[in-house]
C-alpha positions as CSV (number, residue, x, y, z in Angstrom):
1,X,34.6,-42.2,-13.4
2,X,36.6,-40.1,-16.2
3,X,39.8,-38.6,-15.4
4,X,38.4,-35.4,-16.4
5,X,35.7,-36.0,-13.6
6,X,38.4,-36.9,-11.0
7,X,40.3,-33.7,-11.6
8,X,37.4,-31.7,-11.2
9,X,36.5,-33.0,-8.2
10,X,40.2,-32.9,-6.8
11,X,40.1,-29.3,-7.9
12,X,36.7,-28.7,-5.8
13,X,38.3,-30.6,-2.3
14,X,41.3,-28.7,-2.7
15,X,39.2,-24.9,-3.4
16,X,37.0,-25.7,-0.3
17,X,40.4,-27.0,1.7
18,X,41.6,-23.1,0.9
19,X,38.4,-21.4,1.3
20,X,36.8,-23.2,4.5
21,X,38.6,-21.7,6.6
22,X,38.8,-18.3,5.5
23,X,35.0,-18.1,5.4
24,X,34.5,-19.4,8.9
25,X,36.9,-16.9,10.0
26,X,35.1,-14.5,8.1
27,X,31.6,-15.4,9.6
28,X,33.1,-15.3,13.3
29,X,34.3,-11.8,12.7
30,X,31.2,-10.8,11.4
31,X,29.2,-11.9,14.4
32,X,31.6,-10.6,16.6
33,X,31.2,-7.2,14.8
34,X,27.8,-7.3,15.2
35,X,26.0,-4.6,17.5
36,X,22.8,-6.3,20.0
37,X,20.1,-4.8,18.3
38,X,21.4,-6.1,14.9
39,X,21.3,-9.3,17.0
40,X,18.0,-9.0,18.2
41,X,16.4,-8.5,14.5
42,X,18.4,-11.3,12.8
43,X,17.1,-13.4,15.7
44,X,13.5,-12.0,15.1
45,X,13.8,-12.6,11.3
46,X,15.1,-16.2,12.1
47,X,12.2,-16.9,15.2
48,X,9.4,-14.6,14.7
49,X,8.0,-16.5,11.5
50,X,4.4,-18.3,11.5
51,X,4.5,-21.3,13.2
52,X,2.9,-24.7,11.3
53,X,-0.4,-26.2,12.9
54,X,-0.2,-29.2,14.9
55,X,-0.9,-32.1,12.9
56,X,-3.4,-34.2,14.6
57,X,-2.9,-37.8,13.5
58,X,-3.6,-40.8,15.6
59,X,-1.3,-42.9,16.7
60,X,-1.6,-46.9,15.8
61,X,0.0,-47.9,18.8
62,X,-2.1,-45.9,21.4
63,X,-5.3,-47.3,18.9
64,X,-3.5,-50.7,19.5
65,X,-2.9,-50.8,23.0
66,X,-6.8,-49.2,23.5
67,X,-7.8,-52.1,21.8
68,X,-5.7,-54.6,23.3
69,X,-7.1,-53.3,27.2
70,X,-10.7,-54.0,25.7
71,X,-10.1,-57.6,25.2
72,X,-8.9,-58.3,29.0
């Protein structure tokens, strides 16, 4: 790896050593300032999307074992 690379790198640890902790205080204090109802839509935004289908794949080892309780 370059020096130049190295630096760069040092300089992105040592912006995210300063800034990691200010935004988590910031997100806390956001949440905190929320009101319930803007609670309730964020929560509804997150949860009330569609939901995928069940994928309905068989499963080798239940085909297995079937198999194997033919044979005794």
């Amino acid at each position: 790896m370059e020096s130049r690379e190295k630096q760069d790198i040092r300089r992105f640890i040592d912006a995210w050593r300063v800034a990691g902790p200010f935004l988590e205080r910031e997100r806390a204090e956001r949440l905190r300032a929320m009101s319930d109802d803007e609670c309730r839509r964020v929560i509804e935004r997150i949860f009330g999307g569609p939901v995928p289908a069940a994928v309905d794949r068989p499963c080798g080892l239940i085909e297995q074992q079937r198999l194997f309780r033919k044979l005794k």
